[in-house]
Backbone bond lengths (Angstrom), bond angles and torsions (degrees), N, CA, C in turn:
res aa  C-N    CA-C-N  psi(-1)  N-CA   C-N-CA  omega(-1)  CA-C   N-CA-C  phi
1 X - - - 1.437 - - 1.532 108.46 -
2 X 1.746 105.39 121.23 1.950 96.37 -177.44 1.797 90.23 -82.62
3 X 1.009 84.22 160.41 1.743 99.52 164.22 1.905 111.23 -109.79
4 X 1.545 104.30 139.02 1.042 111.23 -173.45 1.773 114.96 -88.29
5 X 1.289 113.63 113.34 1.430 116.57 -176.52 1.324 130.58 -56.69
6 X 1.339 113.90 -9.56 1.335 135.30 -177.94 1.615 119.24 -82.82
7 X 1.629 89.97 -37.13 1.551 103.38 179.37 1.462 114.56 -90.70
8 X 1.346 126.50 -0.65 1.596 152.21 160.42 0.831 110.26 -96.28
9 X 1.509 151.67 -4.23 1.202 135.91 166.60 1.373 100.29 -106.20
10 X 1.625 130.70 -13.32 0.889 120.26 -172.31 1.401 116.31 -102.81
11 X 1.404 125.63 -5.26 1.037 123.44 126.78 1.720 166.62 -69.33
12 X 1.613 83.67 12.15 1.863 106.93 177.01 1.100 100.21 -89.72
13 X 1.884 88.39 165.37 1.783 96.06 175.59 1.069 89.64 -116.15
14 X 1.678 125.14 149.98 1.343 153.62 -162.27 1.375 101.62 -97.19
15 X 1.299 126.41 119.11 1.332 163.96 -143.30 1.972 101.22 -122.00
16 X 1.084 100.09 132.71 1.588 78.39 -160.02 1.933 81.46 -138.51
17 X 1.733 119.17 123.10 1.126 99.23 -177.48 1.392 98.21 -115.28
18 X 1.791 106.91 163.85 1.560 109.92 -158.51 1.721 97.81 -74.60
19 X 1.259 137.88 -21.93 1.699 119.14 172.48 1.640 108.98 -73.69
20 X 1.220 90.72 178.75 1.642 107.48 171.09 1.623 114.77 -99.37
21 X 1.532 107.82 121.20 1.498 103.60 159.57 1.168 108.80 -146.21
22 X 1.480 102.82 -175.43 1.614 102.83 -163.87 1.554 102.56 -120.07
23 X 1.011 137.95 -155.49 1.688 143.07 -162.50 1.726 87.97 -171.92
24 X 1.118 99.20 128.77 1.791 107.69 -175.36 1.717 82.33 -139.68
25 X 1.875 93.91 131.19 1.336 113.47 160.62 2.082 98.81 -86.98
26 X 1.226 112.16 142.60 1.675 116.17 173.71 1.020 127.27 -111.97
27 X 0.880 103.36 9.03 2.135 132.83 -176.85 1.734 108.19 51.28
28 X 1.604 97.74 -97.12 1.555 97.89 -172.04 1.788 114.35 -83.16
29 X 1.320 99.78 -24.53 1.677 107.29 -171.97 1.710 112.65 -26.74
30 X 1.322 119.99 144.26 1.259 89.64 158.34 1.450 127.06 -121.24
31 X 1.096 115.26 -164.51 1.400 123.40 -145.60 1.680 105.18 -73.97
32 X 1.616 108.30 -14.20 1.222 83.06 174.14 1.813 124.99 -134.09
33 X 1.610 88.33 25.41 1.386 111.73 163.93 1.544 99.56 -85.07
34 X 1.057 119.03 -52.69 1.369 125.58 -179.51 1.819 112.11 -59.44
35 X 1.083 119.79 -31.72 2.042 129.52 166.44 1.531 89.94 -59.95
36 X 1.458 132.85 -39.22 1.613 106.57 -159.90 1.417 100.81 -88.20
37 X 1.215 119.16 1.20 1.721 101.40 177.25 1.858 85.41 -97.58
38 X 0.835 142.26 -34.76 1.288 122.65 -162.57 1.923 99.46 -73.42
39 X 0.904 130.79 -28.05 1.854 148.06 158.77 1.526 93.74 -23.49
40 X 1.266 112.58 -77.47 1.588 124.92 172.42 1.542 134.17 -56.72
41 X 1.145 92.18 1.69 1.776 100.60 -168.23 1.701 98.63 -102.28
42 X 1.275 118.89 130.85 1.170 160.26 166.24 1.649 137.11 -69.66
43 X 1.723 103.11 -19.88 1.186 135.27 179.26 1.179 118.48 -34.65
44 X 1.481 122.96 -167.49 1.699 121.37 159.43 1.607 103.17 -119.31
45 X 1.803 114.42 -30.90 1.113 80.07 -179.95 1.689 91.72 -134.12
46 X 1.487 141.81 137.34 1.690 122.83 147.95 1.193 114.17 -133.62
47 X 1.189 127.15 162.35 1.211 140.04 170.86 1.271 140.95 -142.41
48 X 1.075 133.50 109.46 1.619 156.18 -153.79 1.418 103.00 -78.85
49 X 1.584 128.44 123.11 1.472 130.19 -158.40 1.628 106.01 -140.47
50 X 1.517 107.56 109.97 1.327 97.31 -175.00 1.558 110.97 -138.39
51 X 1.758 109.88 120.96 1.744 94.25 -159.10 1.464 68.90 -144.37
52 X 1.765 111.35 -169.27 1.166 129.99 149.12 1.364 153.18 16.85
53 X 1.463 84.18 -67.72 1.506 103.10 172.62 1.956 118.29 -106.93
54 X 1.520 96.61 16.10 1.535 92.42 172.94 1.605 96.53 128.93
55 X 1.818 99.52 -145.57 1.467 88.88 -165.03 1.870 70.34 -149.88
56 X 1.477 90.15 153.85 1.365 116.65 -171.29 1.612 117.17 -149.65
57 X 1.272 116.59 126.15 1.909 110.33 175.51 1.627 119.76 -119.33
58 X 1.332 110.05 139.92 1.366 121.67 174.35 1.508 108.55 -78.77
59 X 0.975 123.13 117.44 1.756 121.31 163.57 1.079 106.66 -141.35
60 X 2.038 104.31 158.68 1.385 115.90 170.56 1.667 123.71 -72.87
């Protein structure tokens, strides 16, 4: 049974953190050309996102 992501996201509660970041879709990149820049990153918070529809990262 797939589970529908739409109907899981639409049941979370939205988490709201006090900095600013952004959410970047990366289209074709992949997932682990895109891990070596996060290797180098210095940040407080990022996160590397890879489902379905591609791969996507949270940074400050």
């Amino acid at each position: 049974m797939s589970i529908d992501p739409i109907a899981v996201w639409a049941n979370m509660k939205l988490k709201i953190w006090p900095e600013r970041y952004w959410m970047l879709e990366l289209g074709d990149v992949s997932a682990a050309d895109a891990a070596s820049v996060f290797v180098e990153c210095d940040g407080r918070y990022s996160c590397l996102i890879r489902d379905q529809a591609g791969v996507s990262a949270i940074v400050e």
